[in-house]
C-alpha positions as CSV (number, residue, x, y, z in Angstrom):
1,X,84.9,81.0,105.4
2,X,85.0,83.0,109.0
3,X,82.5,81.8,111.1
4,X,79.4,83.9,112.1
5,X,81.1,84.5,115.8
6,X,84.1,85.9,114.0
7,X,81.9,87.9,111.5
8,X,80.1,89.3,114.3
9,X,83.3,90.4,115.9
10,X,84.4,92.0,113.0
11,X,81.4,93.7,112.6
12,X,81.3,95.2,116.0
13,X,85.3,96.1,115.6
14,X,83.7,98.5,112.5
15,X,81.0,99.8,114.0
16,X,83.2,101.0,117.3
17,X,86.1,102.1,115.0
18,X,83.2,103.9,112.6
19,X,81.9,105.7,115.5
20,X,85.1,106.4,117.1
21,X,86.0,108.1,113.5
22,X,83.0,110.1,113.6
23,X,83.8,111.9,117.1
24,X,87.3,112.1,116.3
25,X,88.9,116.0,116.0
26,X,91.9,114.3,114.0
27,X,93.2,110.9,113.1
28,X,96.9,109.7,112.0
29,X,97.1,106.8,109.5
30,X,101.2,105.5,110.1
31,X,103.1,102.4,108.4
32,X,104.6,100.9,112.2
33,X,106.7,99.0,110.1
34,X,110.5,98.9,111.7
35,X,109.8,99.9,115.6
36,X,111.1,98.1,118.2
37,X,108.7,97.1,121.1
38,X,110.7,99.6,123.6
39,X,110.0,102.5,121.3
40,X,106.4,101.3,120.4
41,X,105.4,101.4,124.2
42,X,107.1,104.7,124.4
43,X,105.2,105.7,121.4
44,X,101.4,104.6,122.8
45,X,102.1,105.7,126.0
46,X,103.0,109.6,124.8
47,X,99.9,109.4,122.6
48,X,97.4,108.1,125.5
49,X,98.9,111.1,128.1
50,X,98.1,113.4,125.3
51,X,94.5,112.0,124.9
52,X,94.7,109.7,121.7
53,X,93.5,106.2,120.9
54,X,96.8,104.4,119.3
55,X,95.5,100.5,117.5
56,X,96.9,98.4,114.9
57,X,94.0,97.6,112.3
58,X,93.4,95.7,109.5
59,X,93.6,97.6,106.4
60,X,90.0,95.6,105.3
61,X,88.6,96.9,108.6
62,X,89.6,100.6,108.4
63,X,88.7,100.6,104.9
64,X,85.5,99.6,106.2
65,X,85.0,101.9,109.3
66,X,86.3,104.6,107.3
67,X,83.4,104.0,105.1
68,X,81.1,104.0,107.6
69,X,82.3,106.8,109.3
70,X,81.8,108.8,105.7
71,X,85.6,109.3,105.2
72,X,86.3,109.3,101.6
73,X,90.1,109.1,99.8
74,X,92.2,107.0,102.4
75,X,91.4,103.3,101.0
76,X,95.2,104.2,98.7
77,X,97.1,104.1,101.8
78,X,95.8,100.9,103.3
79,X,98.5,98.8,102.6
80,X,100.8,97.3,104.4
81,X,101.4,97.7,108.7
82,X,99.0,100.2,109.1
83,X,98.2,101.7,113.0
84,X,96.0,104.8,113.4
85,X,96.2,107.2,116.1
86,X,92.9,109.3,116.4
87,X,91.4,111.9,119.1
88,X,88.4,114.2,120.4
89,X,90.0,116.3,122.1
90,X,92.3,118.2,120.0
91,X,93.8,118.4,116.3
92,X,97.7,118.6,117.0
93,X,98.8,116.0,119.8
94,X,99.0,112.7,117.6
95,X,100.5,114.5,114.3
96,X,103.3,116.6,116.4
97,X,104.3,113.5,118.7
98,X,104.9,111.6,115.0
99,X,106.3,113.8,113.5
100,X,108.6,113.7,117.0
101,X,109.0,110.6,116.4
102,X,110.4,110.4,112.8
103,X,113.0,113.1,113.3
104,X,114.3,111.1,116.1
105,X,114.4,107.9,114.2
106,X,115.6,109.6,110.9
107,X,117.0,106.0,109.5
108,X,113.5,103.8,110.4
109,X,110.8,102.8,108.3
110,X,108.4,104.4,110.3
111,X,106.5,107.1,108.4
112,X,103.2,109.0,108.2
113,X,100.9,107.6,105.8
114,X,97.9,109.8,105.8
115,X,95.4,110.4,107.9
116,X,91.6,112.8,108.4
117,X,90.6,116.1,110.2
118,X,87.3,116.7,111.0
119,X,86.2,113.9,108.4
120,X,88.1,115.0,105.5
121,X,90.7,112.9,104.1
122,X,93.9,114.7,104.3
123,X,97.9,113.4,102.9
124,X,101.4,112.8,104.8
125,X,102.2,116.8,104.4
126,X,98.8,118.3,105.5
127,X,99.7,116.1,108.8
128,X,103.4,117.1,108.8
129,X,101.6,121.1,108.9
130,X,98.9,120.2,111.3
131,X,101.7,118.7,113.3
132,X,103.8,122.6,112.9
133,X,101.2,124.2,113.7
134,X,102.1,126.3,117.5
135,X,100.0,124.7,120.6
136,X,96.6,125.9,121.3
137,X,97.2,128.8,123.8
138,X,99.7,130.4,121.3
139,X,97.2,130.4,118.6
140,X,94.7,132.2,120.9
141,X,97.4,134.7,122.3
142,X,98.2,135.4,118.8
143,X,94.3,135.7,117.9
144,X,93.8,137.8,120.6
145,X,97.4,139.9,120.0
146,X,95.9,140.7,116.5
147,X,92.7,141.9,118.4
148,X,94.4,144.2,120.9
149,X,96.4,145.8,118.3
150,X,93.6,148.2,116.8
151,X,92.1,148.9,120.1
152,X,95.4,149.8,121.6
153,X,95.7,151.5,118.4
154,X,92.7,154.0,118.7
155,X,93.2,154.4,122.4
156,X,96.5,156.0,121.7
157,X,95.4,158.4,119.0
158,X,92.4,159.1,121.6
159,X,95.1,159.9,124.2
160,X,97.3,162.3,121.7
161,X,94.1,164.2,120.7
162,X,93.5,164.7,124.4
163,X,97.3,165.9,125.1
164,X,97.1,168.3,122.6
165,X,93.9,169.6,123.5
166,X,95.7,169.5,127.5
167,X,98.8,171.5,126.2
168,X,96.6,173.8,123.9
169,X,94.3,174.8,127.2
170,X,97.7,175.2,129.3
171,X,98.6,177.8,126.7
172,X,96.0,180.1,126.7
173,X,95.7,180.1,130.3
174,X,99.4,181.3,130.7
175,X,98.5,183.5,128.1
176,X,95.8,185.3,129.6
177,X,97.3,185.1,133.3
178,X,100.5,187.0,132.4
């Protein structure tokens, strides 16, 4: 039997993780199992310049935390080496720099588990999409492209009413001058 000081430690781990979960955008559940220390420091230090929290966990404690946190549907993926990469600030940086990962190490053991967005539980392939998806200022010049387009749109149609009325005008006074 752990003792209290341990229990307490334990306890606090799931309340930070819990709360951590809460504020997070996005979080990445991965099976580490198979990287080499060189390529796991690469790994963490590409996730913490992009703004996410990399940890190894206990499976009991996320399981826990998760729990706590209200995330249902990710207890079927706690098994074995089991890291989570999570962040605040934004939805795509830890599932693209994965999925990086894996196509560069096509023949390791290192894989996408699961993982949440917004405090749903989501599988492997809704990551691998969130991870596809274009970088933040594309989507919004795309938004914003798609926007334009009817207003550009109507301000040419407003132009070629105005020519025509132009050329009509130019008509009739060349008319009535000669």
């Amino acid at each position: 039997m752990p003792s209290e000081k341990i229990l307490e430690q334990k306890k606090q781990q799931v309340a930070e993780l819990s709360e951590a979960f809460k504020a997070a955008n996005v979080g990445v559940l991965v099976d580490y199992t198979g990287i080499s220390v060189e390529k796991d420091t690469k790994l963490r230090k590409q996730l913490r310049e992009a703004g996410c929290e990399y940890k190894v966990v206990k499976n009991t404690l996320l399981s826990r935390a998760f729990k706590e946190a209200g995330i249902d549907g990710l207890d079927e993926v706690l098994n074995g080496a089991t890291a989570i990469a999570y962040s605040d600030k934004g939805y795509t940086e830890a599932p693209k720099i994965f999925a990086d990962y894996v196509k560069a190490n096509p023949n390791g053991k290192f894989a996408v588990k699961a993982g949440f967005i917004d405090g749903g539980a989501v599988d492997a392939k809704g990551i691998d999409q969130l991870a596809k998806l274009p970088p933040k200022e594309v989507l919004v010049a795309q938004v914003l492209g798609g926007l334009n387009g009817p207003i550009q749109g109507f301000a040419n149609v407003c132009s070629g009413v105005m020519r025509g009325l132009v050329i009509a005008l130019n008509a009739i006074a060349e008319k009535q001058g000669a």
